[in-house]
N, C-alpha and C positions, 0 to 999 in steps of 0.2 A: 663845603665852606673852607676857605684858607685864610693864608693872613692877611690878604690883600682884603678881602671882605668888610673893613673898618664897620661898615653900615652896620651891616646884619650882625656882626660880634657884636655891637654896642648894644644892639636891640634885644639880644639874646642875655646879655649881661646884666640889662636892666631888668630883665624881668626874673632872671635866678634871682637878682642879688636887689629886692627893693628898699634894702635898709638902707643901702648906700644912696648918700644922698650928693656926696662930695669922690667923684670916680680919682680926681688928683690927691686923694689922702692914702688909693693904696699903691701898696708894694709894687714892684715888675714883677718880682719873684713870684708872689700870687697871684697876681694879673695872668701873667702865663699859664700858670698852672690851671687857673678856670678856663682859659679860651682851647687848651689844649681839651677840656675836660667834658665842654660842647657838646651836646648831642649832636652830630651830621659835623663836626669839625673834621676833616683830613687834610690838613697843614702836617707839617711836619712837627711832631711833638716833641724833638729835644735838637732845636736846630744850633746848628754851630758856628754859626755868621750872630753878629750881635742883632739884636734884636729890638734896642731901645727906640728907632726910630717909628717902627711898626706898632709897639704898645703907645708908643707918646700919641700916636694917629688913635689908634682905640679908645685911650681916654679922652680927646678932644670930642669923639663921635656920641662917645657915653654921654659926656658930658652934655654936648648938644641936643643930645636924646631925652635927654629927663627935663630940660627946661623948656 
């Protein structure tokens, strides 16, 4: 899995994380840090290109994911 995967991250993140019920209430900082944290993730885990657009894609999929 990488970062392009929006789908499958989101799928993955709702089911670690089912408290969350609102995926726009968290952090990037911790956003990343779970998606790097993936079981089967191999993205690159401290990338040095900004990354905001690629998380803003994960939480929209999360979000789409739970409703």
């Amino acid at each position: 899995m990488e970062w392009d995967d929006v789908e499958e991250i989101a799928e993955q993140l709702s089911v670690q994380h089912p408290e969350i019920q609102d995926p726009y209430s968290i952090r990037f900082v911790d956003l990343m840090q779970w998606v790097v944290n993936l079981e089967g993730f191999e993205g690159e885990k401290n990338p040095k290109t900004s990354m905001e657009g690629k998380l803003e894609s994960i939480v929209q999929a999360w979000a789409d994911y739970i409703q």
